[in-house]
C-alpha positions in Angstrom: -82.5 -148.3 -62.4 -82.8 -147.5 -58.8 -86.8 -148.0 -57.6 -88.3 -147.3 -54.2 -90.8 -149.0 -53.3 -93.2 -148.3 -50.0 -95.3 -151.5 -48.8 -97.5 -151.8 -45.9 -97.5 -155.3 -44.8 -98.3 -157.9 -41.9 -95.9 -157.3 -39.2 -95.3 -160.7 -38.5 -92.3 -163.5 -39.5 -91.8 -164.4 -42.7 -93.8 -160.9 -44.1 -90.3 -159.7 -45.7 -89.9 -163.0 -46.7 -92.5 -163.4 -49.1 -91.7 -159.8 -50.3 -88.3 -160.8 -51.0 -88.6 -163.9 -52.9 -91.5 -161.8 -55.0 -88.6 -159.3 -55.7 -86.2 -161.8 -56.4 -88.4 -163.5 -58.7 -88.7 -160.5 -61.3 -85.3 -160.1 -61.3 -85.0 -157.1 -58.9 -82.1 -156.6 -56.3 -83.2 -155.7 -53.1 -80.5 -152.8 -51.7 -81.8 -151.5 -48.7 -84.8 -151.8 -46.4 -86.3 -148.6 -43.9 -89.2 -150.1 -41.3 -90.8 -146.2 -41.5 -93.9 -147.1 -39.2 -95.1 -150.3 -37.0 -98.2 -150.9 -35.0 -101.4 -152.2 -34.7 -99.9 -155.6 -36.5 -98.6 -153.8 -39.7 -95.6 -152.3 -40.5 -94.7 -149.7 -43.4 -91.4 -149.9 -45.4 -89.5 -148.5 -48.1 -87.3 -150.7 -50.0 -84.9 -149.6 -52.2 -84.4 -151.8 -55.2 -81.9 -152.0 -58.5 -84.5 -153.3 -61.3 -81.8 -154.1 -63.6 -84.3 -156.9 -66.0 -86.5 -153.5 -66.5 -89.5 -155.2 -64.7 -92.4 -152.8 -65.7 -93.6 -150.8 -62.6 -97.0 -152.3 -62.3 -96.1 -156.0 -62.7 -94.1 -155.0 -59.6 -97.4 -154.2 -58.0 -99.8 -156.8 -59.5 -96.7 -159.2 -58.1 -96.0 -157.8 -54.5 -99.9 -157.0 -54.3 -100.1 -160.9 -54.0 -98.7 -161.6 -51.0 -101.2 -162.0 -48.7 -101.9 -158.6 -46.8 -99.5 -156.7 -48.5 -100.5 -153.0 -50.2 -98.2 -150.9 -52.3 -98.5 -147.4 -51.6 -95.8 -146.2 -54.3 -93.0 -147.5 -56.7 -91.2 -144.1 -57.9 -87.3 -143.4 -59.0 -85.2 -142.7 -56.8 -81.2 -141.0 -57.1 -80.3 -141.5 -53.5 -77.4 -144.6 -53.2 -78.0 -146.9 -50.7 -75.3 -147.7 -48.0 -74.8 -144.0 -47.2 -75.4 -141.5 -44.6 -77.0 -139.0 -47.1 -77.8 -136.7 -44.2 -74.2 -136.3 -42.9 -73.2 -135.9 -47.0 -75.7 -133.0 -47.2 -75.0 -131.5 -43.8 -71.3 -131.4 -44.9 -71.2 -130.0 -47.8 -74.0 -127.1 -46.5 -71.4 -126.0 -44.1 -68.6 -125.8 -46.3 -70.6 -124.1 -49.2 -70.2 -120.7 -47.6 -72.7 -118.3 -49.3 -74.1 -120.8 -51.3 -75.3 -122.8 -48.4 -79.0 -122.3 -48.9 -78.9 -123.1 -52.6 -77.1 -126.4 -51.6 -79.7 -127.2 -49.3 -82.4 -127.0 -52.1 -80.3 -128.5 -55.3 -79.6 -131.5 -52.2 -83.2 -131.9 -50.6 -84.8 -134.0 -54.1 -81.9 -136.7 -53.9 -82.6 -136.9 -50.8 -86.2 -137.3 -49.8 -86.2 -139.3 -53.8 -88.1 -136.3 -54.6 -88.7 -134.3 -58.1 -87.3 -130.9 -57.0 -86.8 -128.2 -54.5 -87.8 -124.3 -54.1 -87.8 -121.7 -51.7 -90.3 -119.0 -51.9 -91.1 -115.8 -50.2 -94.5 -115.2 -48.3 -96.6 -114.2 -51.8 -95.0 -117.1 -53.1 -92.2 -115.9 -55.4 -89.7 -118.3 -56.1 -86.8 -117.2 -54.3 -84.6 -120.4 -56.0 -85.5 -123.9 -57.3 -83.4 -127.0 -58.2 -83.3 -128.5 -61.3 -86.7 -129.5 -62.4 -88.4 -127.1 -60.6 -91.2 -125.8 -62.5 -91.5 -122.3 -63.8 -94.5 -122.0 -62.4 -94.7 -123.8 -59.3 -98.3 -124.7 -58.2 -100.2 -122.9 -55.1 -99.7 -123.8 -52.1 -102.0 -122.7 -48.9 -101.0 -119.0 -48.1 -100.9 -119.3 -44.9 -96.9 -120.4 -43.9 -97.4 -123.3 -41.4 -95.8 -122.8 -37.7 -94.1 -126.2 -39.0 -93.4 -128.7 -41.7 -95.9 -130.3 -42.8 -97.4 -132.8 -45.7 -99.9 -132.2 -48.0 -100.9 -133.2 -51.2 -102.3 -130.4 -54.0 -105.3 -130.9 -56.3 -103.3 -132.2 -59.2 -102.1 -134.8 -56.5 -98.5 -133.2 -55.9 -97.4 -134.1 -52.6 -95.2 -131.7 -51.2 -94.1 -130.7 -47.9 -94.2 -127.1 -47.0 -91.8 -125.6 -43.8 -91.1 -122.4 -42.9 -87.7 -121.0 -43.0 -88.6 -118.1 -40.1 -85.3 -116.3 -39.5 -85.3 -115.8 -43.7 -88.5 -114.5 -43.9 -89.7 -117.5 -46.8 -90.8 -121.3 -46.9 -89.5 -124.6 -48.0 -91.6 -126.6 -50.6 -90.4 -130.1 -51.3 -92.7 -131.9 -54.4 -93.0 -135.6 -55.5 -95.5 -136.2 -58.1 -94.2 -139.6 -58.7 -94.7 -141.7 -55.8 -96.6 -141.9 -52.4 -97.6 -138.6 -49.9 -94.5 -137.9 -47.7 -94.8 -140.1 -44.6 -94.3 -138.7 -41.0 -91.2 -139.9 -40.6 -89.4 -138.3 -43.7 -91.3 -134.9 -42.3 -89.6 -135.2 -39.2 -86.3 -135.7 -41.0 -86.8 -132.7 -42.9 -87.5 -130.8 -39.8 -83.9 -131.9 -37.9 -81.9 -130.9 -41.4 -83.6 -127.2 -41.6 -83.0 -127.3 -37.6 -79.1 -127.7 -38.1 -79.5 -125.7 -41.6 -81.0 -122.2 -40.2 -78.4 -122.2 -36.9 -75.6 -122.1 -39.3 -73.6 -118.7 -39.5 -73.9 -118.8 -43.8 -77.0 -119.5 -43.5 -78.2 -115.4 -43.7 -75.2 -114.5 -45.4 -76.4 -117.0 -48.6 -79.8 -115.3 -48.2 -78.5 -111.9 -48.4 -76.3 -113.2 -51.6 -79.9 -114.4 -53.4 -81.2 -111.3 -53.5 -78.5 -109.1 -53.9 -77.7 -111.0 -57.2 -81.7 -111.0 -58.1 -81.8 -106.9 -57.7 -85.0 -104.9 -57.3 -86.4 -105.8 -60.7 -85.6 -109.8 -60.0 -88.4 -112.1 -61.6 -88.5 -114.1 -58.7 -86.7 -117.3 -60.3 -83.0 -118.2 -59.5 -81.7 -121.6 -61.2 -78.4 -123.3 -61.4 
């Protein structure tokens, strides 16, 4: 099983170290490291591990937890392989999908971001189409569409980040329930991917495809 796991820690020598050995000891592989934030003497990384002994989730934490000044924000599945360029995977197959690029986009954006699922949505906040694991019901979200993407996390302690899709007339809402709030830094990666995503020629042509194949009387709900 593939694991992320995001750690604040002392950002000093020998910090990763200590982590390491700790991983190593429970018999988890590390597979790849992200620094996501340093400053101020700390740092904050995701580390992607293969937990193939089936270490229970919280000895993780009660075992990384002491190292000395180390805090474990989140240890949640993740389905994106490490070693790649997931972006550039994505990106590619978006503009070669034709029509079907914005539905791409979403059924992409969970494996990529290690999220649960994917939906797009029109201002009253009908689901315009969701990836797998979407709920049927998807939970409110602020009416208000933000002028950009930004992270927030729901009452039932969703985190999600919420963009707007302007030039298609409905938002983006990305949702993981089983890990840490979306950091900064994945925001801002969201933010280049819809950048490249909503200059694309298909880009309104798959639009106009949704909701011709919905119809007048559509529910609101498109799914693979």
């Amino acid at each position: 099983m593939l694991l992320r796991v995001r750690l604040v820690l002392p950002d000093r020598p020998g910090s990763l170290a200590q982590v390491t050995t700790v991983l190593g000891a429970a018999g988890a592989d590390i597979t790849q490291v992200t620094v996501l934030d340093r400053g101020a003497g700390r740092a904050v990384d995701d580390i992607t591990i293969f937990n193939p002994a089936g270490t229970p989730r919280q000895a993780l934490v009660k075992s990384l937890e002491g190292v000395e000044g180390v805090t474990v924000e989140g240890v949640w599945t993740t389905r994106e392989a490490p070693g790649t360029y997931p972006e550039l995977e994505i990106l590619k197959f978006i503009t070669t999908a034709g029509d079907r690029a914005l539905t791409t986009l979403v059924d992409s954006l969970p494996v990529l971001f290690s999220a649960d699922w994917a939906a797009t949505m029109t201002a009253e906040q009908r689901v315009v189409y969701a990836s797998w694991r979407a709920p049927q019901q998807p939970p409110a979200i602020p009416a208000d569409v933000p002028a950009r993407p930004v992270a927030l996390t729901l009452d039932d302690d969703l985190h999600v980040i919420h963009a707007p899709l302007p030039p298609l007339a409905l938002s983006l809402v990305l949702a993981r329930s089983d890990g840490p709030s979306f950091h900064r830094i994945e925001v801002h990666r969201l933010t280049r991917i819809l950048e490249i995503f909503l200059s694309l020629p298909a880009t309104e042509r798959g639009m106009v495809r949704l909701l011709r194949d919905q119809g007048p009387e559509a529910s609101g709900r498109k799914t693979r």
